[in-house]
Steps between C-alpha positions, in 0.01 A plus 500: 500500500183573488222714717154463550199764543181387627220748565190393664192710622338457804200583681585824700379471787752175550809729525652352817437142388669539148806717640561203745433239280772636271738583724466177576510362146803679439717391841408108367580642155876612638576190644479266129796452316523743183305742657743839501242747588136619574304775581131589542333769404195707542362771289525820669159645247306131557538301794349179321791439296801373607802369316765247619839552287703212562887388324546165475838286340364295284094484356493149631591592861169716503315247331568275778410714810181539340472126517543492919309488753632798645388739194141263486431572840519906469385512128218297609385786766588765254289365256184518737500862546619620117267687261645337166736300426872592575716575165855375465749613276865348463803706390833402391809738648658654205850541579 
């Protein structure tokens, strides 16, 4: 297993749009196979950054949503109102 962290910074005064575009992200992000768990998160001392924390199966199972429509549409939007470029870091489970 492994889980993913991406953090991405957005403009601020976008709040509303990026907590419903997640939420969003994440539902689609529920319904692909592999995908055990997500949450989204936003810092409670900046309200630019936000974090999705996500637990897939298998690496390739995450590699593939990325590939859908479904994640293209949303990361597409996200993209338009981010102030850098998001940063993704993969973990193995240690068991």
């Amino acid at each position: 297993m492994i889980t993913a962290i991406v953090e991405r910074r957005f403009q601020r005064e976008k709040t509303e749009d990026v907590a419903r575009l997640l939420v969003e992200l994440r539902r689609r992000m529920m319904q692909q196979i592999g995908c055990i768990s997500s949450e989204t998160l936003c810092s409670a001392n900046d309200p630019s950054l936000w974090v999705n924390v996500s637990t897939w199966t298998y690496s390739d199972q995450l590699k593939s949503w990325e590939t859908t429509p479904q994640y293209k549409e949303i990361q597409s939007e996200l993209e338009k109102i981010l102030t850098n470029s998001e940063k993704v870091s993969i973990f193995n489970i240690v068991k």
